[in-house]
C-alpha positions as CSV (number, residue, x, y, z in Angstrom):
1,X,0.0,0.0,0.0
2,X,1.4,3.4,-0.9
3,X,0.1,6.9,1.5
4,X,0.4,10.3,0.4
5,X,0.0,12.6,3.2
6,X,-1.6,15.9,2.0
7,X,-1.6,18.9,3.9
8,X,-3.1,22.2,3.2
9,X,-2.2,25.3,5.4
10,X,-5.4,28.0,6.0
11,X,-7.6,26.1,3.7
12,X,-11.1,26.0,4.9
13,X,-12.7,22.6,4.3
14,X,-16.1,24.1,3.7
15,X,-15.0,26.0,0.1
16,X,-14.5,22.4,-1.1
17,X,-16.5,20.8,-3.8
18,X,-15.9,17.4,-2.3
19,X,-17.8,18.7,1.5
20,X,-20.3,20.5,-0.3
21,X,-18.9,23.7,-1.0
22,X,-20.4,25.6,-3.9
23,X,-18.9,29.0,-3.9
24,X,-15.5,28.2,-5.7
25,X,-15.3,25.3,-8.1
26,X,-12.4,23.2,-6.9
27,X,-12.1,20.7,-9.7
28,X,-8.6,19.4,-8.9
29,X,-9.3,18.7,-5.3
30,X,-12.5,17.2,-6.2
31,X,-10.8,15.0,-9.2
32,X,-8.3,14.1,-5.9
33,X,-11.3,13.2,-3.5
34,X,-12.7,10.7,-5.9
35,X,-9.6,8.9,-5.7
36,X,-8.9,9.3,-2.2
37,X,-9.8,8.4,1.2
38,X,-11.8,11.7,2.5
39,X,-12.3,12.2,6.3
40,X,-15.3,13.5,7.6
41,X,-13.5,14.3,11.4
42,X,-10.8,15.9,12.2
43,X,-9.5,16.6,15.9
44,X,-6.8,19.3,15.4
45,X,-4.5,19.1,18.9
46,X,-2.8,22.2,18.3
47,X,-4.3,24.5,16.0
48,X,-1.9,27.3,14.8
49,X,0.3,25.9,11.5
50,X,3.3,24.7,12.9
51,X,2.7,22.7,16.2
52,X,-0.4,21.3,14.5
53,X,1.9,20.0,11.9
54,X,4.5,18.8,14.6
55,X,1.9,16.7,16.2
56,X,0.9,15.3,13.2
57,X,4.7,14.3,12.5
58,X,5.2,13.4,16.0
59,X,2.4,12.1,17.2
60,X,2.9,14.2,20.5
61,X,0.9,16.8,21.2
62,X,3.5,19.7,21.8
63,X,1.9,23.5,21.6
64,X,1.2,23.6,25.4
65,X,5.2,22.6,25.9
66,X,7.2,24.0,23.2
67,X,7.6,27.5,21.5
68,X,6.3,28.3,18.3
69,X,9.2,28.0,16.1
């Protein structure tokens, strides 16, 4: 089996054509979404961009510990 993690920084889940957004088209995410697995819930442990992204590489939730940087 092969994963491709995807992350998107300050992109709001709810302009998406593939959760029901209308306002923009999105064909390339949508094209991807067919493809894909899509998760309906997502528990963010940190929520600014980079200790949400060093929990999700870590597994650890950090923000409450660690500085920003």
């Amino acid at each position: 089996m092969r994963t491709v993690f995807v992350l998107f920084d300050s992109l709001n889940r709810l302009m998406l054509g593939c959760y029901g957004g209308t306002r923009i088209p999105t064909p390339n995410f949508d094209q991807l979404a067919k493809r894909s697995v899509v998760f309906d819930r997502h528990y963010a442990g940190s929520l600014p961009c980079m200790p949400a992204r060093r929990d999700m590489l870590t597994g650890r939730l950090s923000f409450l510990h660690r500085s920003w940087g």
